[in-house]
MOPAC internal coordinates of N, CA, C and O (Angstrom, degrees):
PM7 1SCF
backbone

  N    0.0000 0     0.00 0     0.00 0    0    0    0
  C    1.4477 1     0.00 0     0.00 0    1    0    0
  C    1.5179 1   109.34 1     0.00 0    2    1    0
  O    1.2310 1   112.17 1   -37.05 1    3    2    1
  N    1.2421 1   132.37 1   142.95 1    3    2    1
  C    0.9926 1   133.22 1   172.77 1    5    3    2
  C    1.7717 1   114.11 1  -100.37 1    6    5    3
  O    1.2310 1   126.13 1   -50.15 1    7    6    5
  N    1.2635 1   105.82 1   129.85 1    7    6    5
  C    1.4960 1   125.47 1  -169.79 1    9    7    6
  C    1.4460 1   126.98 1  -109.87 1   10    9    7
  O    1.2310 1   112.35 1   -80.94 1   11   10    9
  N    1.4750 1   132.04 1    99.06 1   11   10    9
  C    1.0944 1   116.97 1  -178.50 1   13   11   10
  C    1.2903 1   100.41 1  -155.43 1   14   13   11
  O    1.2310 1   120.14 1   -29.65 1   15   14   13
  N    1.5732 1   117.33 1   150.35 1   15   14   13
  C    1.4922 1   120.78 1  -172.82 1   17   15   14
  C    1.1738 1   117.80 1    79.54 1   18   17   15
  O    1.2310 1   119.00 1  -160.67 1   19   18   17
  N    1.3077 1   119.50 1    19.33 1   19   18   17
  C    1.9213 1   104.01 1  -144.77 1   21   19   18
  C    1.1967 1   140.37 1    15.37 1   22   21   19
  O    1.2310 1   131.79 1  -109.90 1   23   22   21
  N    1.9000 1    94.83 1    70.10 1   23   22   21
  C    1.5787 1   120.94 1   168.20 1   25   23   22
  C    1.6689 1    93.35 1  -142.25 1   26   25   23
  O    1.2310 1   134.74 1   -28.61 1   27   26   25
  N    1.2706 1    89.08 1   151.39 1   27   26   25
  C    1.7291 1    95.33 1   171.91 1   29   27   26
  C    1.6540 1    98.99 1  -152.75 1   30   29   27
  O    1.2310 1   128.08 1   -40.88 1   31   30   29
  N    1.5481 1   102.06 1   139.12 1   31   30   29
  C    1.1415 1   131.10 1  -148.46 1   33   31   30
  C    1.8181 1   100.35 1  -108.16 1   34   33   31
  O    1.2310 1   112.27 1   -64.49 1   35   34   33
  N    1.4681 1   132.20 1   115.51 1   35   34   33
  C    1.4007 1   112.07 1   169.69 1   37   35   34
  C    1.3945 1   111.39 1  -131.92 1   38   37   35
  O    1.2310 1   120.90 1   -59.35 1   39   38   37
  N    1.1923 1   115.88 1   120.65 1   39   38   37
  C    1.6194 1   126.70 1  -173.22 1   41   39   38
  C    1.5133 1   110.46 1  -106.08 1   42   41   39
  O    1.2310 1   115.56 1   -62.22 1   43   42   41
  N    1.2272 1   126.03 1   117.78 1   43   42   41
  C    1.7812 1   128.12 1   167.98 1   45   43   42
  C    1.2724 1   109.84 1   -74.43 1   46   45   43
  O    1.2310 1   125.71 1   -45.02 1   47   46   45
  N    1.8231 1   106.63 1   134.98 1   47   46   45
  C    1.3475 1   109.84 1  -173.89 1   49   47   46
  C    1.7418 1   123.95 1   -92.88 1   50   49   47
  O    1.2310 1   130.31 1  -167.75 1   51   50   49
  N    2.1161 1    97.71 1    12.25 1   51   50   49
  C    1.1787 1   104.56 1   177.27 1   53   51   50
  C    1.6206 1   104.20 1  -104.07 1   54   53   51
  O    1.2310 1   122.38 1   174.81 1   55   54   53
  N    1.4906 1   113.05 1    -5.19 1   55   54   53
  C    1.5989 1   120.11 1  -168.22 1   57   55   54
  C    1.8807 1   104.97 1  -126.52 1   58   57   55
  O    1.2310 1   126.53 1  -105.31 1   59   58   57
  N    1.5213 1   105.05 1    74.69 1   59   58   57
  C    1.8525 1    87.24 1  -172.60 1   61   59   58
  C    1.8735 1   119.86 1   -55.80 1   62   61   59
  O    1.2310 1   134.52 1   167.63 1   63   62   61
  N    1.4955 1    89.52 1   -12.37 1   63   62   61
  C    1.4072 1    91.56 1   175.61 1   65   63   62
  C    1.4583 1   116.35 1   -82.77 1   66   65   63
  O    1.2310 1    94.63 1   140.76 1   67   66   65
  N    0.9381 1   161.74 1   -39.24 1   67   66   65
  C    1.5864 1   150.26 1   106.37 1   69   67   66
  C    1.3321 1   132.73 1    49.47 1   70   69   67
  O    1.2310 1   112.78 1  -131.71 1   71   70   69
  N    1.5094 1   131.24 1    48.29 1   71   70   69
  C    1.5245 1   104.12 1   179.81 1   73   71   70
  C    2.0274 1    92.76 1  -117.10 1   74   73   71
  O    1.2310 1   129.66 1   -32.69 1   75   74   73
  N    0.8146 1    98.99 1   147.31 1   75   74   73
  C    1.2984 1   126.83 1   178.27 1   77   75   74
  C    2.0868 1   123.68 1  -107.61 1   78   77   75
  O    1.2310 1   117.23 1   -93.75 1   79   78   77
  N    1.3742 1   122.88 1    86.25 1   79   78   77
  C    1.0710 1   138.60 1  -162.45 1   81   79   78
  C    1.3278 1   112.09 1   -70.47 1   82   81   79
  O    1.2310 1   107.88 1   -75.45 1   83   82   81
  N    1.6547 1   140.22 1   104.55 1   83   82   81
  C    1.2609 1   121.71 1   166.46 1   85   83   82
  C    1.5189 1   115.85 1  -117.63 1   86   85   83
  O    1.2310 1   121.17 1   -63.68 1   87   86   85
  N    1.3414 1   115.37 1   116.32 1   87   86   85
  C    1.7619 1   125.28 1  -175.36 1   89   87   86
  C    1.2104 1   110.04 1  -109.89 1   90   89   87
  O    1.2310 1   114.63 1   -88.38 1   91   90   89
  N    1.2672 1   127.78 1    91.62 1   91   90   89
  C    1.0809 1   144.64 1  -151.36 1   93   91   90
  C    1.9976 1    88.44 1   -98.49 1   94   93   91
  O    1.2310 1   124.90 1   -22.79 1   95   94   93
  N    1.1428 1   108.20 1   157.21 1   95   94   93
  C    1.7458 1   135.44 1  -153.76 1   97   95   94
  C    1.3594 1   124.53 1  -161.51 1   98   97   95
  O    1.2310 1   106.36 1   -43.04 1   99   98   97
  N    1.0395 1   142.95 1   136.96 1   99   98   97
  C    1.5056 1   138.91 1   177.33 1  101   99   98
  C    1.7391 1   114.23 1   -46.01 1  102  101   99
  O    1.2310 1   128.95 1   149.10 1  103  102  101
  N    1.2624 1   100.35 1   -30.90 1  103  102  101
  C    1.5264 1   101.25 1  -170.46 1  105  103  102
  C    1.7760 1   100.18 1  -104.84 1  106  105  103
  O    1.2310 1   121.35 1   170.03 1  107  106  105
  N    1.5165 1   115.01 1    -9.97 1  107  106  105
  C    1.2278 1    90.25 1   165.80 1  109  107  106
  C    1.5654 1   113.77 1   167.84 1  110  109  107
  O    1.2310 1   115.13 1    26.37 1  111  110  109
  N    1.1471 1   126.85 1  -153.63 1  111  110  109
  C    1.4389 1   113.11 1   159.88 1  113  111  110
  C    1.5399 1   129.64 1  -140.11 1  114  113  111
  O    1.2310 1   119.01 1   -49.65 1  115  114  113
  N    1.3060 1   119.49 1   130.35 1  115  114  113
  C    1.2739 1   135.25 1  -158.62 1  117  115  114
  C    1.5535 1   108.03 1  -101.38 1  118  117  115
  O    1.2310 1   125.64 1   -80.89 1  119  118  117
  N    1.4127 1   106.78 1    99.11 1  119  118  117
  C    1.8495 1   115.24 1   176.40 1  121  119  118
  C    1.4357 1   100.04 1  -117.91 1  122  121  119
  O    1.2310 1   135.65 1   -42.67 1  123  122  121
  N    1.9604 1    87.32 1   137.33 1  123  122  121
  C    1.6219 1   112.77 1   178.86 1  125  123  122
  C    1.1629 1   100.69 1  -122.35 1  126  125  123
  O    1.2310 1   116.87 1   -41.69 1  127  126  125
  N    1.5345 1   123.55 1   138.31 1  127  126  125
  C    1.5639 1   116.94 1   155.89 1  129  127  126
  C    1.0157 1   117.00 1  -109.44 1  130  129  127
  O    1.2310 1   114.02 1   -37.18 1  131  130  129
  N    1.0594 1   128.93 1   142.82 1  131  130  129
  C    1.1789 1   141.92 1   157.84 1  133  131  130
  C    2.0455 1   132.15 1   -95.54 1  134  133  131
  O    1.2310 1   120.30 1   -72.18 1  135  134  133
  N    1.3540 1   117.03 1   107.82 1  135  134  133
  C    1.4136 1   115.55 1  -171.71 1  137  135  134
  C    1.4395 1   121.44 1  -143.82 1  138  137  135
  O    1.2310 1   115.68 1   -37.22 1  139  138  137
  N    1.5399 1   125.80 1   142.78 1  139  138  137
  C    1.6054 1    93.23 1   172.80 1  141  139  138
  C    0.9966 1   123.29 1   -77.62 1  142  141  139
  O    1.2310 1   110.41 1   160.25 1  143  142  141
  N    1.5031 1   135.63 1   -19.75 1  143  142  141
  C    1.5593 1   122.10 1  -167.65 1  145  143  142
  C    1.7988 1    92.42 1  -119.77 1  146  145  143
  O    1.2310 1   116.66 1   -88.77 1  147  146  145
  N    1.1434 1   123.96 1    91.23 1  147  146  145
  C    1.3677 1   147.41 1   157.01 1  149  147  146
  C    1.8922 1   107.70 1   -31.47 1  150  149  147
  O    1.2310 1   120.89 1   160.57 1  151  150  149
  N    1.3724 1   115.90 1   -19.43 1  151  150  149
  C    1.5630 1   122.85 1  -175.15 1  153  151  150
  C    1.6493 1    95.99 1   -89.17 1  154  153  151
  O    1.2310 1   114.54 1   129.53 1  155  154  153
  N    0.9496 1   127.94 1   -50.47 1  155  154  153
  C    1.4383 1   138.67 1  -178.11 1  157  155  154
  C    1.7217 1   130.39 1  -128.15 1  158  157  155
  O    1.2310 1   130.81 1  -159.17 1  159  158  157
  N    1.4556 1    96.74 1    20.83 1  159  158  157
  C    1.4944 1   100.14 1  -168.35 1  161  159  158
  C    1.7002 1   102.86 1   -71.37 1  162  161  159
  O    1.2310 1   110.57 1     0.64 1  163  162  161
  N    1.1751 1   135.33 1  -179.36 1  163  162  161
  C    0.9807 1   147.14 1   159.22 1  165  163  162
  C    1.4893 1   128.64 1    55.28 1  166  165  163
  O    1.2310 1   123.79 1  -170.42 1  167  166  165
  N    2.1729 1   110.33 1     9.58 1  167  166  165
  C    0.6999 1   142.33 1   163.50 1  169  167  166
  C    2.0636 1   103.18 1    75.21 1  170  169  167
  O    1.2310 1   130.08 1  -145.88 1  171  170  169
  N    1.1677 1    98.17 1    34.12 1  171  170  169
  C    1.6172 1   123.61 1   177.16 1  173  171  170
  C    1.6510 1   116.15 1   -75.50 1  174  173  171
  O    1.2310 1   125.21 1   134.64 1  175  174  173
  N    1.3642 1   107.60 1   -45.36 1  175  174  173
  C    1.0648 1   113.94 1  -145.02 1  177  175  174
  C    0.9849 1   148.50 1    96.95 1  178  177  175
  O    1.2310 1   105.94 1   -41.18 1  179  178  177
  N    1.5830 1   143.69 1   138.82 1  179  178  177
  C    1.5368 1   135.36 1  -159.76 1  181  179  178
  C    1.3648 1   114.90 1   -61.33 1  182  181  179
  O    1.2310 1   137.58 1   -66.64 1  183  182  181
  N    1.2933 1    83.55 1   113.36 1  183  182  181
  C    1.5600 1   117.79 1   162.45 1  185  183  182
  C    1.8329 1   108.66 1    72.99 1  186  185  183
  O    1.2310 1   136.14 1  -131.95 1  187  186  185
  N    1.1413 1    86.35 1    48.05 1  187  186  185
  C    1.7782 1   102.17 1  -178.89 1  189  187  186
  C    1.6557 1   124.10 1  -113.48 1  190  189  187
  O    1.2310 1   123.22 1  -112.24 1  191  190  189
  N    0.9462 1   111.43 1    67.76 1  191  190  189
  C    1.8024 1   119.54 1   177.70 1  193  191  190
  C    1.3081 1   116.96 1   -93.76 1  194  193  191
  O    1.2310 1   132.97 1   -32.76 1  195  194  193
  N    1.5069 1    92.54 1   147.24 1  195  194  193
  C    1.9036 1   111.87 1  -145.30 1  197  195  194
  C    1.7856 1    89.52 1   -96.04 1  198  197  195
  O    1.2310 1   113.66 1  -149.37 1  199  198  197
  N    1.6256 1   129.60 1    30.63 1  199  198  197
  C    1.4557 1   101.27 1  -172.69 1  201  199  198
  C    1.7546 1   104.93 1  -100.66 1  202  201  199
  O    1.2310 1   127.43 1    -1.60 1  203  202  201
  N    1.4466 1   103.32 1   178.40 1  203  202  201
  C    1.4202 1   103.59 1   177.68 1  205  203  202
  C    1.7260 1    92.31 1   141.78 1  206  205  203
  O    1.2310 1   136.79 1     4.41 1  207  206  205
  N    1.8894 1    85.10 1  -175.59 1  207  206  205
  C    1.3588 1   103.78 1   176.71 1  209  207  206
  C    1.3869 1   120.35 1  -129.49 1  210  209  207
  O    1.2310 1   115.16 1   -38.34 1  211  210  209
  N    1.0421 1   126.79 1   141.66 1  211  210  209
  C    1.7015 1   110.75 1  -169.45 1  213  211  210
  C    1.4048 1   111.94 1  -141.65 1  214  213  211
  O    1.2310 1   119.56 1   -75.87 1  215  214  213
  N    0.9877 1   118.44 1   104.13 1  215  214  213
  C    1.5509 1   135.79 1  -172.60 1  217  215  214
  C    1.4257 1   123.36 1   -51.88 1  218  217  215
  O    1.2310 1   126.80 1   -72.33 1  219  218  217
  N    1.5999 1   104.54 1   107.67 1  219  218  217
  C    2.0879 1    86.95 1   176.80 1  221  219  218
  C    1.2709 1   113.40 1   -64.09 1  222  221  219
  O    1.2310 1   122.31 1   -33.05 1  223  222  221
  N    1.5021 1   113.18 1   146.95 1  223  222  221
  C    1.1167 1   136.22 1   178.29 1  225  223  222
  C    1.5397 1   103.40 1  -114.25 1  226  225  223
  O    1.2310 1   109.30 1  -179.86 1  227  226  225
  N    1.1934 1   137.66 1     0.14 1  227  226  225
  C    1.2263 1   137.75 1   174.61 1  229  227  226
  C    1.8752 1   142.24 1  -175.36 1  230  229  227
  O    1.2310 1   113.28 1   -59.86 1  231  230  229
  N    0.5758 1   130.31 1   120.14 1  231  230  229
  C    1.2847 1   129.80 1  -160.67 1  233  231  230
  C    1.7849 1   131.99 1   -86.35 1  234  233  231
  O    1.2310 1   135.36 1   179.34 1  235  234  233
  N    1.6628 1    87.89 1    -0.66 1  235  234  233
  C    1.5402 1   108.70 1  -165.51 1  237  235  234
  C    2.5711 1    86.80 1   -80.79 1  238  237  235
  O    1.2310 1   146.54 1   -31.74 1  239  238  237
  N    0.8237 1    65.98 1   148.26 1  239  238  237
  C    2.1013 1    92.71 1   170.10 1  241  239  238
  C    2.0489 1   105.34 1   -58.36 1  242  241  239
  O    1.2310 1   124.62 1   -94.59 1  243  242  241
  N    1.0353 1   108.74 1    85.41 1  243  242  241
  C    1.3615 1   117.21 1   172.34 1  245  243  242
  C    1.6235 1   126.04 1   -54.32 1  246  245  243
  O    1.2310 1   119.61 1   -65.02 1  247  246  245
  N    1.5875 1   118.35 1   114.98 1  247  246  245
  C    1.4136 1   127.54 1   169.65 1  249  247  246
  C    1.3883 1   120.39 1   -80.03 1  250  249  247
  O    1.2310 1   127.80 1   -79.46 1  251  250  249
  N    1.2246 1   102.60 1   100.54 1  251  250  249
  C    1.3663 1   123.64 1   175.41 1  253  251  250
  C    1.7045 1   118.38 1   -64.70 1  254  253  251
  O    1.2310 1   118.15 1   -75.83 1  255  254  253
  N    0.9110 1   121.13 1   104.17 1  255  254  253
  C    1.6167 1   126.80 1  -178.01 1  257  255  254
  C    1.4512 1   119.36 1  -121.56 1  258  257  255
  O    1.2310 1   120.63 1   -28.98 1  259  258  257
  N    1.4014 1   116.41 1   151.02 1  259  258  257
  C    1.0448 1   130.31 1  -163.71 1  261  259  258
  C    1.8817 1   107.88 1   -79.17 1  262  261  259
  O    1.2310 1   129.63 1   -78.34 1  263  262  261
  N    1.0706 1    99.04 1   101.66 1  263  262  261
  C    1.6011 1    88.71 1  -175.54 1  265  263  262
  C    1.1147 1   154.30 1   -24.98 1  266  265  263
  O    1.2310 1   131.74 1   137.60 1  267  266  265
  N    2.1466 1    94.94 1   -42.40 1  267  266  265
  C    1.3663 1    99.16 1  -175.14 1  269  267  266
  C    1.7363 1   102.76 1  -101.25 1  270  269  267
  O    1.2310 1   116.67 1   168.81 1  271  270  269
  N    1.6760 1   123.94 1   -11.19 1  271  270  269
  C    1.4300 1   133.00 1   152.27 1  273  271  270
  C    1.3337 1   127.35 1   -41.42 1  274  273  271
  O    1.2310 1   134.45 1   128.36 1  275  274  273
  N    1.2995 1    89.65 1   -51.64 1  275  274  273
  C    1.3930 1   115.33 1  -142.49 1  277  275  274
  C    1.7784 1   116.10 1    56.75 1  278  277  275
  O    1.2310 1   126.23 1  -163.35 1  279  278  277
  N    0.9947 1   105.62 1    16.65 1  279  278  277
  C    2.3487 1   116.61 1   169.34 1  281  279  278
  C    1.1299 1    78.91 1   -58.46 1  282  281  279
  O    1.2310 1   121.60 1   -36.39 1  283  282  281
  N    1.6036 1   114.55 1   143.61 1  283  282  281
  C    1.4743 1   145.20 1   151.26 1  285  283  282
  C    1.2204 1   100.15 1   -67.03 1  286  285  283
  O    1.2310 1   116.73 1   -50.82 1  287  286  285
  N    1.7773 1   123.83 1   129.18 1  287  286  285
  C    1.8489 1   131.52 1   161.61 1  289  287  286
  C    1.3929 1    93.77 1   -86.85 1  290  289  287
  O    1.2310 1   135.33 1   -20.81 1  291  290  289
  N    1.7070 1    87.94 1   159.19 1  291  290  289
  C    1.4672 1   100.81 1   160.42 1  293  291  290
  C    1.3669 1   120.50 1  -121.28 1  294  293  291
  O    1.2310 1   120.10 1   180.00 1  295  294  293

C-alpha cells in the first residue's frame, strides 16, 4: 500500500476497479471504497462494502494472533 499524509491507498491487482481509502486521524479512521460492481467488488462478497468510520479505542501496539492457535504473528 502506499502511505503518505496519513492516507493509505490499497488497490487489487485481480480487481482494477478496487481502491480502498484509509485516512487515518487522531480520533480514528475513515475507509472509503471505491468499485464498480458493489455485489462482488473488492473480492468481499455480495453486497459487502468496506466504508465507514471507526473510532480508536486505544493507542497501546496491537498483538496479532492466530485465531484458531491463539500463536502470536509477527
Amino acid at each position: 500500500m502506499i502511505y503518505e499524509n496519513y492516507k493509505a491507498i490499497y488497490k487489487l491487482e485481480e480487481d482494477l476497479s478496487c481502491k480502498i481509502t484509509f485516512e487515518f486521524s487522531e480520533k480514528g479512521i475513515k475507509v472509503t471504497q471505491e468499485s464498480d460492481d458493489y455485489n462482488s467488488g473488492c473480492s468481499f462478497g455480495h453486497a459487502v462494502k468496506a466504508d465507514g468510520f471507526f473510532n480508536k479505542v486505544s493507542s497501546e501496539i496491537p498483538i496479532l494472533k492466530d485465531p484458531l492457535t491463539d500463536e502470536i504473528l509477527d
